[in-house]
N, CA, C and O atoms as a Maestro MAE file, in Angstrom:
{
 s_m_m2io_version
 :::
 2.0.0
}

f_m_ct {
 s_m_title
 :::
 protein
 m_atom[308] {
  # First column is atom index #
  i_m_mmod_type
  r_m_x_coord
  r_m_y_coord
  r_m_z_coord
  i_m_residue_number
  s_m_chain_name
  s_m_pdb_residue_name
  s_m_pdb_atom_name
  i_m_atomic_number
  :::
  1 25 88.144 83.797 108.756 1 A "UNK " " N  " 7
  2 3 87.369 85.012 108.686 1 A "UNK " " CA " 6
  3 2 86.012 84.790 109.355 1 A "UNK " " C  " 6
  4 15 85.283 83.849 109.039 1 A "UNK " " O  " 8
  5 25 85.746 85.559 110.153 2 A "UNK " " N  " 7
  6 3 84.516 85.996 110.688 2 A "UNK " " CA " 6
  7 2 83.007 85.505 109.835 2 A "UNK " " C  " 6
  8 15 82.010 84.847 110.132 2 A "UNK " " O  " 8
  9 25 83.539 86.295 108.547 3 A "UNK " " N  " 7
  10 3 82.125 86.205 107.533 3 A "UNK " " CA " 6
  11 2 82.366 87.482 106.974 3 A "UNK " " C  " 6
  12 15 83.456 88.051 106.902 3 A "UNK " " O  " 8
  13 25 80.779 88.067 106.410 4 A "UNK " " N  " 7
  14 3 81.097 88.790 105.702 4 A "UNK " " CA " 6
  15 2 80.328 90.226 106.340 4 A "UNK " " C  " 6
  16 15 79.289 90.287 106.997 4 A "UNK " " O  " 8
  17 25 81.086 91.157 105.967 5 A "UNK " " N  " 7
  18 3 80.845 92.799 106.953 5 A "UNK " " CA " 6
  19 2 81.998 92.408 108.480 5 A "UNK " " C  " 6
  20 15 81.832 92.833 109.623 5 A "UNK " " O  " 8
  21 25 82.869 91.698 108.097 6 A "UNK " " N  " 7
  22 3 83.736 91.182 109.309 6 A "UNK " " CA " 6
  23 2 85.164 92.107 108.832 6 A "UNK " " C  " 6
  24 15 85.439 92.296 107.647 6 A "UNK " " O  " 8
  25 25 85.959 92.606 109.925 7 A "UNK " " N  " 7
  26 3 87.195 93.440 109.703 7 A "UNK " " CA " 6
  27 2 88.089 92.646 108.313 7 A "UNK " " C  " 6
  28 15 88.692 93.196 107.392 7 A "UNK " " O  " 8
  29 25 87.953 91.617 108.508 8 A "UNK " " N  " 7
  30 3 89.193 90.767 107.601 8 A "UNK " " CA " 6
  31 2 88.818 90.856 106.510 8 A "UNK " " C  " 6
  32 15 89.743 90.826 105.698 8 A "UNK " " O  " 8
  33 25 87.033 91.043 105.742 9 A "UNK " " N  " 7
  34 3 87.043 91.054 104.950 9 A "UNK " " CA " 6
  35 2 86.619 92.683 104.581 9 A "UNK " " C  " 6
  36 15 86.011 92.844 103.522 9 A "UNK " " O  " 8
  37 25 86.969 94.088 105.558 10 A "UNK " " N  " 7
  38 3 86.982 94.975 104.937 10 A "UNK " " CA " 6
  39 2 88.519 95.230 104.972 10 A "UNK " " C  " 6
  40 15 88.850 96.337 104.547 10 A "UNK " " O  " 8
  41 25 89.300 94.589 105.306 11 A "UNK " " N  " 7
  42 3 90.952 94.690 104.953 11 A "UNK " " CA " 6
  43 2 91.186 94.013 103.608 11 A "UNK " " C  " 6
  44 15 92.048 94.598 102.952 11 A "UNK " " O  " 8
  45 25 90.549 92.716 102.889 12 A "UNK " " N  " 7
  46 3 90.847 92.513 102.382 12 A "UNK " " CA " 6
  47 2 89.847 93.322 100.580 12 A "UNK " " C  " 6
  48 15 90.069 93.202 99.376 12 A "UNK " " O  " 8
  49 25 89.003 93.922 101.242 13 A "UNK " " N  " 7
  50 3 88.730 94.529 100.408 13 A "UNK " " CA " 6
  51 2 89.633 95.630 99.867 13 A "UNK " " C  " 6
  52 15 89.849 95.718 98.658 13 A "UNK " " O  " 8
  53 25 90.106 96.383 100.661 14 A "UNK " " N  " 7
  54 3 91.184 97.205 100.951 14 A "UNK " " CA " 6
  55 2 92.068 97.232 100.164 14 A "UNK " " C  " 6
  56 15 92.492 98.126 99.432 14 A "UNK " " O  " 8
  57 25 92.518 95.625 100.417 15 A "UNK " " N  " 7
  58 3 94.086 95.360 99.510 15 A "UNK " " CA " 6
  59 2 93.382 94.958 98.007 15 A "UNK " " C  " 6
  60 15 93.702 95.563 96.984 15 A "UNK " " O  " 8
  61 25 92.507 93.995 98.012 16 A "UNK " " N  " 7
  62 3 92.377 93.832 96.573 16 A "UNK " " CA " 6
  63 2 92.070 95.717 95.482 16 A "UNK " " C  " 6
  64 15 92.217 95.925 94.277 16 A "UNK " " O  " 8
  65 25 91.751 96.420 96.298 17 A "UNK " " N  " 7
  66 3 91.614 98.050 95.979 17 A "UNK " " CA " 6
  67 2 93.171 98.493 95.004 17 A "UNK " " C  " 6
  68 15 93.348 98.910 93.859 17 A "UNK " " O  " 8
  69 25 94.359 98.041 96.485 18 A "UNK " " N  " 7
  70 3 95.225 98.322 95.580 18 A "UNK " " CA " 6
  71 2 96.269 97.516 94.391 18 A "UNK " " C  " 6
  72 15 96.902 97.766 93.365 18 A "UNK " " O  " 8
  73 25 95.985 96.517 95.216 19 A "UNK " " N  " 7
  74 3 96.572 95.563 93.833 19 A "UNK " " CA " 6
  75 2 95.009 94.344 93.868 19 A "UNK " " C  " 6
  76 15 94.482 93.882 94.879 19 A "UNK " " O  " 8
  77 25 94.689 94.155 92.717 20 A "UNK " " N  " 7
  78 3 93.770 92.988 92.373 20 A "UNK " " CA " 6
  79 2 93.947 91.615 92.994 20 A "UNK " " C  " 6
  80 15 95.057 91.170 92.701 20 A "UNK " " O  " 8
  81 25 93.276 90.839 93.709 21 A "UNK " " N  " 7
  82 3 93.567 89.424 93.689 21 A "UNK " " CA " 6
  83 2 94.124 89.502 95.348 21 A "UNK " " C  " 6
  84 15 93.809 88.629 96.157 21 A "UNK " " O  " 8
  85 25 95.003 90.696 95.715 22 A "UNK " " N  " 7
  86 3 95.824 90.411 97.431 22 A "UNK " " CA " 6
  87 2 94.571 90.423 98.293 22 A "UNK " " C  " 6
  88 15 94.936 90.103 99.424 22 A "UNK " " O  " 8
  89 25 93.231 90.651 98.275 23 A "UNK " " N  " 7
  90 3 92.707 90.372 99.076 23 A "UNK " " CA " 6
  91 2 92.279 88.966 99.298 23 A "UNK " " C  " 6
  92 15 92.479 88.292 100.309 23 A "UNK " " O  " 8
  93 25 91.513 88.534 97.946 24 A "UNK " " N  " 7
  94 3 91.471 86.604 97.925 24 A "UNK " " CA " 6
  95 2 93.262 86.207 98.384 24 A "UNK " " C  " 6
  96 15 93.672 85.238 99.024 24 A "UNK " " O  " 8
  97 25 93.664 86.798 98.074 25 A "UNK " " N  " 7
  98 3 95.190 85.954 98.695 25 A "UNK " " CA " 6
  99 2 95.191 85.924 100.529 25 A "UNK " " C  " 6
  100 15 95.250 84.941 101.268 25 A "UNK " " O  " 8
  101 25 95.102 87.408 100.887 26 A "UNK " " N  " 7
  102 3 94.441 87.629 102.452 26 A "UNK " " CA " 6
  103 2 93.813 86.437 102.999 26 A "UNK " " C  " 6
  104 15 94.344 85.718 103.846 26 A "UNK " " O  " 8
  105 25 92.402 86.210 102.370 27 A "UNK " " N  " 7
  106 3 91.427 84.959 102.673 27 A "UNK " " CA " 6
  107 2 91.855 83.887 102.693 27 A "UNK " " C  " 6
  108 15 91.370 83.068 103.474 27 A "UNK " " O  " 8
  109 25 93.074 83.487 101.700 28 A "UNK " " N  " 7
  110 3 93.634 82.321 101.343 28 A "UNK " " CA " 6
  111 2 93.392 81.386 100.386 28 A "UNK " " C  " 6
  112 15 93.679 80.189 100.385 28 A "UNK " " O  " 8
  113 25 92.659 82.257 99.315 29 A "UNK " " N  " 7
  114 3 91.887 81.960 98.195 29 A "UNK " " CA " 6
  115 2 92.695 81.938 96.991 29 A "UNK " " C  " 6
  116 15 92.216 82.354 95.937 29 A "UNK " " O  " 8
  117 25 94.034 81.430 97.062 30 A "UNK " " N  " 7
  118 3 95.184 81.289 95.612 30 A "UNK " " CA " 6
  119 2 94.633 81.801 94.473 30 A "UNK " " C  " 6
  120 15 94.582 82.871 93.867 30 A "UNK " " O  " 8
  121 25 94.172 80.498 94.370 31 A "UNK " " N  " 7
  122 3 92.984 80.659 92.677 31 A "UNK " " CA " 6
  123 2 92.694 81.634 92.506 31 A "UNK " " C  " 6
  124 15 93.136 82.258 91.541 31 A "UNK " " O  " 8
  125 25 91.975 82.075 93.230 32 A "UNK " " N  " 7
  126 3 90.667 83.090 92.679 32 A "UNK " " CA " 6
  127 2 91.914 84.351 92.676 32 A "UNK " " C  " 6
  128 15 91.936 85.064 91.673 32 A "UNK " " O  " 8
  129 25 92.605 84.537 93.422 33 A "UNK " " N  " 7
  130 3 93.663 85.744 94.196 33 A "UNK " " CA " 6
  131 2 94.463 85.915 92.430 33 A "UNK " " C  " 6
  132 15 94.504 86.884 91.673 33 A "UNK " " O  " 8
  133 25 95.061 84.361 92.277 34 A "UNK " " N  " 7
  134 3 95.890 84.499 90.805 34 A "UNK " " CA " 6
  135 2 95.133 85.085 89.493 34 A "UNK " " C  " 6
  136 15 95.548 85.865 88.635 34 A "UNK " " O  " 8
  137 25 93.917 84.456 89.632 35 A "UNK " " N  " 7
  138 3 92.785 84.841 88.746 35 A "UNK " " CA " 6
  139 2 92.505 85.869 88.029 35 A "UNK " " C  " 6
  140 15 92.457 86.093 86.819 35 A "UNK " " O  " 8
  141 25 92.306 86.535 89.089 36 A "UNK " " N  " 7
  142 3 91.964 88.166 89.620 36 A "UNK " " CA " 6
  143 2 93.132 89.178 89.188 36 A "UNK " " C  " 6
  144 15 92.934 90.309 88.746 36 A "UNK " " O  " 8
  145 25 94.050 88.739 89.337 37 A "UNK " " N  " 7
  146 3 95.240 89.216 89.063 37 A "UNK " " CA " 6
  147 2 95.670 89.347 88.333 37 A "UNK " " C  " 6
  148 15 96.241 90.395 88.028 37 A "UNK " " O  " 8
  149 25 95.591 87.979 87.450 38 A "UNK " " N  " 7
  150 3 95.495 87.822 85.561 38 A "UNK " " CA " 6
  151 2 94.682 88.282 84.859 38 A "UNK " " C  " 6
  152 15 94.748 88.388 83.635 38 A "UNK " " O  " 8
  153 25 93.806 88.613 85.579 39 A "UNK " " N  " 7
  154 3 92.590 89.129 84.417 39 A "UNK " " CA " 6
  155 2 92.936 91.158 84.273 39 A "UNK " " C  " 6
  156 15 93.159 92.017 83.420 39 A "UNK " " O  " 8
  157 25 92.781 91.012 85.637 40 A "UNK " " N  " 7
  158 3 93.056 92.702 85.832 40 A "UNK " " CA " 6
  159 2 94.040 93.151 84.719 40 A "UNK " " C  " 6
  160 15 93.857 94.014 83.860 40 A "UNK " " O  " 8
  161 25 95.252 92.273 84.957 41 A "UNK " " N  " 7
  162 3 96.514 93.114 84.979 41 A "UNK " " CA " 6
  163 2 97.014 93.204 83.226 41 A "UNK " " C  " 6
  164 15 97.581 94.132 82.649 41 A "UNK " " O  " 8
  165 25 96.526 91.774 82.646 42 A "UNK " " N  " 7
  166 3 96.297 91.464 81.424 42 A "UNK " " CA " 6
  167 2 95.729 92.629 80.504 42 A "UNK " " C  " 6
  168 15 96.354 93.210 79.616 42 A "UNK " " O  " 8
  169 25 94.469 92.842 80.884 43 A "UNK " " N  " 7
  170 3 93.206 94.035 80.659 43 A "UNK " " CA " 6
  171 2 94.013 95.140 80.360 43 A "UNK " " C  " 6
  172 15 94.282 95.607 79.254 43 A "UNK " " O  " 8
  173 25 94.504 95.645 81.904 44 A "UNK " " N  " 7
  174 3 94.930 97.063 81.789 44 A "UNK " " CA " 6
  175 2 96.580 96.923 80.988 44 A "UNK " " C  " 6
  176 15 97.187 97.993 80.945 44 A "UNK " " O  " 8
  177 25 97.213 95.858 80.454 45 A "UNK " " N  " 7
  178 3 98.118 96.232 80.025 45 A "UNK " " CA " 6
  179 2 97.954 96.401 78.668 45 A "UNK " " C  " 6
  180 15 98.691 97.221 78.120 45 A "UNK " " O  " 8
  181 25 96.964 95.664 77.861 46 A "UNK " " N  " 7
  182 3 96.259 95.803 76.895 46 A "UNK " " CA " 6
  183 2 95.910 97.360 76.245 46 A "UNK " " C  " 6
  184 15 96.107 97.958 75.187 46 A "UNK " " O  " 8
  185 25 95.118 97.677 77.869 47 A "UNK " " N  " 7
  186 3 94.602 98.970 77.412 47 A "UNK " " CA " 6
  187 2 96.053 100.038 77.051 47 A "UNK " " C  " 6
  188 15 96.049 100.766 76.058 47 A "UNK " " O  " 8
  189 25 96.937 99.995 77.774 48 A "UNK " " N  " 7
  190 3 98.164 100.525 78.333 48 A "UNK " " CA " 6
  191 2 98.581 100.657 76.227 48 A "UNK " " C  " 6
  192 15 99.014 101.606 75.573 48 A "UNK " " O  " 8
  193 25 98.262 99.527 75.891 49 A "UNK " " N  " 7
  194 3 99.242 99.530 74.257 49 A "UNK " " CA " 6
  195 2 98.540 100.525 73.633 49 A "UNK " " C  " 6
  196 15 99.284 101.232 72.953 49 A "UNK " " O  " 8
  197 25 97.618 100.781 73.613 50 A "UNK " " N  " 7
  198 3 96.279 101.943 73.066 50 A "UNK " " CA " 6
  199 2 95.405 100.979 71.894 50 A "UNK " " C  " 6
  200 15 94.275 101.208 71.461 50 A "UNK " " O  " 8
  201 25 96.102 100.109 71.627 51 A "UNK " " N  " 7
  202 3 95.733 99.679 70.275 51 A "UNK " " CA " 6
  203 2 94.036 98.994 70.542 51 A "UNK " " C  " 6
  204 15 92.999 98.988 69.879 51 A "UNK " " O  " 8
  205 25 94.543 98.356 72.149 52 A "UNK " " N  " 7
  206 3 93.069 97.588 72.295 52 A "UNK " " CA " 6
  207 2 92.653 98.520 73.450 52 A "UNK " " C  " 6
  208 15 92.413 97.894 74.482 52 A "UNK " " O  " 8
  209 25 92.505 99.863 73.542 53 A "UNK " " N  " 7
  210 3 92.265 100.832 74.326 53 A "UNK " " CA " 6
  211 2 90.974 100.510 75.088 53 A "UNK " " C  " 6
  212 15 90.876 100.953 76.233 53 A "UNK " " O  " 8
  213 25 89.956 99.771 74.562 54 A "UNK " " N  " 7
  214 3 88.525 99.194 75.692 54 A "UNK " " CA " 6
  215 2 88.942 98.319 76.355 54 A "UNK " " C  " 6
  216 15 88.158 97.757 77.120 54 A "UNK " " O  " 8
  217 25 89.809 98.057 76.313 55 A "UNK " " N  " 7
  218 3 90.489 96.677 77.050 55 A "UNK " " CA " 6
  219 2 89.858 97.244 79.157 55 A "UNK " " C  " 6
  220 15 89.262 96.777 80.128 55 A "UNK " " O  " 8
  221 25 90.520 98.398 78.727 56 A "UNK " " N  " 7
  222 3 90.786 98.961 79.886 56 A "UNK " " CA " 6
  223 2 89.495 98.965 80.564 56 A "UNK " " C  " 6
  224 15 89.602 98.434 81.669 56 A "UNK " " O  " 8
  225 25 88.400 99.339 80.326 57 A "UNK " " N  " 7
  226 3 86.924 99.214 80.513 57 A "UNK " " CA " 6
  227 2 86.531 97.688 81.371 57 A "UNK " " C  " 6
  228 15 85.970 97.701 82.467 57 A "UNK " " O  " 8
  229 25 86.977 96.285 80.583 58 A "UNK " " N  " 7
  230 3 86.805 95.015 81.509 58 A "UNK " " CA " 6
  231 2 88.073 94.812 82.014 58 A "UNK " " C  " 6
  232 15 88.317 93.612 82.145 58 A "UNK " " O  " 8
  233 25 89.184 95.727 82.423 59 A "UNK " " N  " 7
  234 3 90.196 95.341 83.348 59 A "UNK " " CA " 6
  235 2 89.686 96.353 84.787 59 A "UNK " " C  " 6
  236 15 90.150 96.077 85.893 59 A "UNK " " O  " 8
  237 25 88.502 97.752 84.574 60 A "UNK " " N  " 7
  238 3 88.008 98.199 85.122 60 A "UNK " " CA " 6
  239 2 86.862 97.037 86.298 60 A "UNK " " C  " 6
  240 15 86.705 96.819 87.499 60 A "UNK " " O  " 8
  241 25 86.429 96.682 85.254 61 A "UNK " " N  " 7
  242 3 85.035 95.948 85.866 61 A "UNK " " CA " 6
  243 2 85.722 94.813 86.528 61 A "UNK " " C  " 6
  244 15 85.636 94.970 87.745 61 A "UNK " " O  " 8
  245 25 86.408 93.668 86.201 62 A "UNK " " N  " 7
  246 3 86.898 93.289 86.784 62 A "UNK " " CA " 6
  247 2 87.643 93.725 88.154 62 A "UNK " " C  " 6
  248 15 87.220 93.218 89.192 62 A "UNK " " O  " 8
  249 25 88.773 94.673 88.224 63 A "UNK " " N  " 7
  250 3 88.867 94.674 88.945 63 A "UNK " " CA " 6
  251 2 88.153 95.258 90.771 63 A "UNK " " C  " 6
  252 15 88.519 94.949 91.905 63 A "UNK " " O  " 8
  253 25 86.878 96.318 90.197 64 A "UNK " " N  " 7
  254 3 85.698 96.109 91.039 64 A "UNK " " CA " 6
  255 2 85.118 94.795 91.399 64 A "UNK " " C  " 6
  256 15 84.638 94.670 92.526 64 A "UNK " " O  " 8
  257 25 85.106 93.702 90.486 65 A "UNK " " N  " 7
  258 3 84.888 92.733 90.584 65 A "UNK " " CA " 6
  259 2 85.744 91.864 91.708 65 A "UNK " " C  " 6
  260 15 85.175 90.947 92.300 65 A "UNK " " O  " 8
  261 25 87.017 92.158 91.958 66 A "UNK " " N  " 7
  262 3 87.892 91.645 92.886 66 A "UNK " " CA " 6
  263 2 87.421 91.903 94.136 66 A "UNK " " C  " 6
  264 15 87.171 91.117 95.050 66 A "UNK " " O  " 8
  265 25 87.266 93.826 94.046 67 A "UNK " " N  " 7
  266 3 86.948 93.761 95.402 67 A "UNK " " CA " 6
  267 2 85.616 94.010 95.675 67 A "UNK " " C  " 6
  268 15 85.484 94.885 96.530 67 A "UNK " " O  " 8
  269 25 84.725 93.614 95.311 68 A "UNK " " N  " 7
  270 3 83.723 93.338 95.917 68 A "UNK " " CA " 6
  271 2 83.321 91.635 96.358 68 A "UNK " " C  " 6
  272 15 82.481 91.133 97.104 68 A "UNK " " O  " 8
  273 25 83.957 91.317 95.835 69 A "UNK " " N  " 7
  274 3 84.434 89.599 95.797 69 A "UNK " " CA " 6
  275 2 85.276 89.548 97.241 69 A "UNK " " C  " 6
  276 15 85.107 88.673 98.090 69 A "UNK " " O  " 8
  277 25 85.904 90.289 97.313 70 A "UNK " " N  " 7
  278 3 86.824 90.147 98.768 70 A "UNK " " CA " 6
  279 2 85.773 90.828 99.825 70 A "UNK " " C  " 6
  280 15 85.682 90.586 101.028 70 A "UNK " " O  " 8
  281 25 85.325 91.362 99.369 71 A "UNK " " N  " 7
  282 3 84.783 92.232 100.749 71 A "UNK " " CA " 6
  283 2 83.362 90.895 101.404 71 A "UNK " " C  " 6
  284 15 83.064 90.411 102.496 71 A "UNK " " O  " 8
  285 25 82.920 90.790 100.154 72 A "UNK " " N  " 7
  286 3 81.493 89.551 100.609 72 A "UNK " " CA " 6
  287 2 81.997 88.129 100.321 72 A "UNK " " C  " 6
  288 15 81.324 87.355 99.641 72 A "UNK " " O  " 8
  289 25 83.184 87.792 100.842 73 A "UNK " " N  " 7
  290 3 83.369 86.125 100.801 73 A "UNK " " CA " 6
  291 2 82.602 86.218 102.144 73 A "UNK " " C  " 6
  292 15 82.286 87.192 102.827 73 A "UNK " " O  " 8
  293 25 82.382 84.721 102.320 74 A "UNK " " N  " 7
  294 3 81.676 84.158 103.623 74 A "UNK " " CA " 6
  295 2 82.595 83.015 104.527 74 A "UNK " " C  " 6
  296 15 82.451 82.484 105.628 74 A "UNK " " O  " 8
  297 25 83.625 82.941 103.424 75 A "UNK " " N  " 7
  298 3 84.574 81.557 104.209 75 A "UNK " " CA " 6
  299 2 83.834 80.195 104.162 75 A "UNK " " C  " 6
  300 15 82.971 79.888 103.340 75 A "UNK " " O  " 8
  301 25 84.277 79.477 105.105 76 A "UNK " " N  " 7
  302 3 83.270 78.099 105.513 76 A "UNK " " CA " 6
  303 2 82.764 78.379 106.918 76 A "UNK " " C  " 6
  304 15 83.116 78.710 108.050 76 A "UNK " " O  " 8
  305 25 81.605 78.006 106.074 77 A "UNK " " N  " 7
  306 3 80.448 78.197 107.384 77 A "UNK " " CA " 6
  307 2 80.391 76.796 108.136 77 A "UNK " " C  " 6
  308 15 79.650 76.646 109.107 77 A "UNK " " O  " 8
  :::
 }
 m_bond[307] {
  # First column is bond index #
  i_m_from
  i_m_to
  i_m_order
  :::
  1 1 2 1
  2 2 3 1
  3 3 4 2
  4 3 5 1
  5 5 6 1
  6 6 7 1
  7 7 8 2
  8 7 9 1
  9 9 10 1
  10 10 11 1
  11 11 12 2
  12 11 13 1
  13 13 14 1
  14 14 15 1
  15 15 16 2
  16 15 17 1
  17 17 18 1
  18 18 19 1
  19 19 20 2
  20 19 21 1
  21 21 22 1
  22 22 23 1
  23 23 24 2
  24 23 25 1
  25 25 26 1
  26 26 27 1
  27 27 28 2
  28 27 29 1
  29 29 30 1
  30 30 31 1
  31 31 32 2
  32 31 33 1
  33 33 34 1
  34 34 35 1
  35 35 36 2
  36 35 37 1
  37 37 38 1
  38 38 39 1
  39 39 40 2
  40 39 41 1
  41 41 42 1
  42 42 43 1
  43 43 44 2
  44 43 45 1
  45 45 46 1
  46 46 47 1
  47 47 48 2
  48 47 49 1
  49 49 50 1
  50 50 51 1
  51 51 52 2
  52 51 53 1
  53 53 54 1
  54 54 55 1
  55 55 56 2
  56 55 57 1
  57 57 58 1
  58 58 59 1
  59 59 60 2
  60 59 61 1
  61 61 62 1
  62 62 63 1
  63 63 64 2
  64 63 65 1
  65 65 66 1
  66 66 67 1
  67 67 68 2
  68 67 69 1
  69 69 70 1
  70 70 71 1
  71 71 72 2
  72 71 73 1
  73 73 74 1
  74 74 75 1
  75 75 76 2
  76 75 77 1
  77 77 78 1
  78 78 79 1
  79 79 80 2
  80 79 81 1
  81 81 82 1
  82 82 83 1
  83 83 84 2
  84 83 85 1
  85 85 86 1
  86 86 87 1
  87 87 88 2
  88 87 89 1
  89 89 90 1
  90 90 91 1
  91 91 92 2
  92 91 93 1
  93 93 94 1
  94 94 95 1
  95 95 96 2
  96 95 97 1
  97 97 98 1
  98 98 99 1
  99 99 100 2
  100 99 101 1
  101 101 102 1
  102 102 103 1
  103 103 104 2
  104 103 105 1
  105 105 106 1
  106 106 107 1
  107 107 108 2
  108 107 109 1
  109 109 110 1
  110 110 111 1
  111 111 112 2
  112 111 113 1
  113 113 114 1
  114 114 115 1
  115 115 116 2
  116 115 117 1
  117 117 118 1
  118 118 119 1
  119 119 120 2
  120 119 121 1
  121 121 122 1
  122 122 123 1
  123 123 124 2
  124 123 125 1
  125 125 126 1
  126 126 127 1
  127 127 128 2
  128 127 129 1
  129 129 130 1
  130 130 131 1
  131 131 132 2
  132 131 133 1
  133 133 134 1
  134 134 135 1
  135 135 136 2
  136 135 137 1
  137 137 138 1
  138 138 139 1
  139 139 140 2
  140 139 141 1
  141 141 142 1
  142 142 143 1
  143 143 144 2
  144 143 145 1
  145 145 146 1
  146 146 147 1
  147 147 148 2
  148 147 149 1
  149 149 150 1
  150 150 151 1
  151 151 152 2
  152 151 153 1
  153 153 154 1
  154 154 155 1
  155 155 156 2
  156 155 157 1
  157 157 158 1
  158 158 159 1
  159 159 160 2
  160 159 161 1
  161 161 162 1
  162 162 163 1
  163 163 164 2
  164 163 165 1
  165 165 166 1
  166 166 167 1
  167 167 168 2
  168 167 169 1
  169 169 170 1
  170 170 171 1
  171 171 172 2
  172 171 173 1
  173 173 174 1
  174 174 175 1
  175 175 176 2
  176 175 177 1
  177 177 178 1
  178 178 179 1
  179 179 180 2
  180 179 181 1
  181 181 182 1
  182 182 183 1
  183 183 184 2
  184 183 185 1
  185 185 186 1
  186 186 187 1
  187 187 188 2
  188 187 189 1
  189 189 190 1
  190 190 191 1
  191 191 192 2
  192 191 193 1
  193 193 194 1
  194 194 195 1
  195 195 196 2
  196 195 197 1
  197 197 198 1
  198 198 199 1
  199 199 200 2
  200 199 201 1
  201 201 202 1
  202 202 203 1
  203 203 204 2
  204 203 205 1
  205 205 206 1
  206 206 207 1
  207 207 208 2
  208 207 209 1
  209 209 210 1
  210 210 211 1
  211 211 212 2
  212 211 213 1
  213 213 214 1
  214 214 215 1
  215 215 216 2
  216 215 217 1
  217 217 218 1
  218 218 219 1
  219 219 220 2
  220 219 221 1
  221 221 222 1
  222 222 223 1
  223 223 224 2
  224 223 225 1
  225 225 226 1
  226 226 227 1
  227 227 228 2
  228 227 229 1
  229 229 230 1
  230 230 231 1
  231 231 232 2
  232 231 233 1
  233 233 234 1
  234 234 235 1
  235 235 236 2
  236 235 237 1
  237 237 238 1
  238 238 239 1
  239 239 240 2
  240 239 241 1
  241 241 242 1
  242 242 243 1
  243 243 244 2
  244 243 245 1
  245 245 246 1
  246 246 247 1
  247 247 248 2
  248 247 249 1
  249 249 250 1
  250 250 251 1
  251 251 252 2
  252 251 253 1
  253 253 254 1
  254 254 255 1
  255 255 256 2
  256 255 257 1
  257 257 258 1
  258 258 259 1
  259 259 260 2
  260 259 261 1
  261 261 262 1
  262 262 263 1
  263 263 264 2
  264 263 265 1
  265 265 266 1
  266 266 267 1
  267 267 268 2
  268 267 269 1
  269 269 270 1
  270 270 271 1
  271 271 272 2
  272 271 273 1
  273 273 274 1
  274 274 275 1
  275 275 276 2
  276 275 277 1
  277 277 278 1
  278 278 279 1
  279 279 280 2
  280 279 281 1
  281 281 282 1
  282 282 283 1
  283 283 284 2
  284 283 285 1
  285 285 286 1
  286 286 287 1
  287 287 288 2
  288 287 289 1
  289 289 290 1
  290 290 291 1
  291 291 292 2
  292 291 293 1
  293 293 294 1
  294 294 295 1
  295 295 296 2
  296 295 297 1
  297 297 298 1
  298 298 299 1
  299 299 300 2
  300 299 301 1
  301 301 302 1
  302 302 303 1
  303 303 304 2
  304 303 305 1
  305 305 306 1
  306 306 307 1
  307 307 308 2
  :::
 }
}
């Protein structure tokens, strides 16, 4: 990747938009990509039972958290 405000990382902002984590996967960032993914998806299934209905609130933030995380990686400089 270029850096950051670079096409790759407004594609991968993109994808982490629609599923959590595919943009760090884009970058080639496993970890963080699986991470991201677990946390999101965990959250909102939580919220999904009603029982822990705020759940949904930090599966929210988080997953803004993904992609703004994808959009401003910097790679290796």
């Amino acid at each position: 990747m270029a850096g950051q405000g670079s096409g790759g990382n407004v594609l991968a902002a993109i994808c982490s938009f629609f599923i959590p984590g595919l943009g760090q996967l884009v970058q080639g960032r496993i970890l963080a990509a699986l991470l991201f993914f677990v946390l999101v998806t965990v959250n909102y299934a939580l919220a999904a039972t009603g029982i822990l209905f705020f759940m949904g609130l930090f599966g929210f933030i988080f997953h803004v958290w993904a992609i703004i995380n994808a959009a401003r990686f910097k790679g290796d400089a």
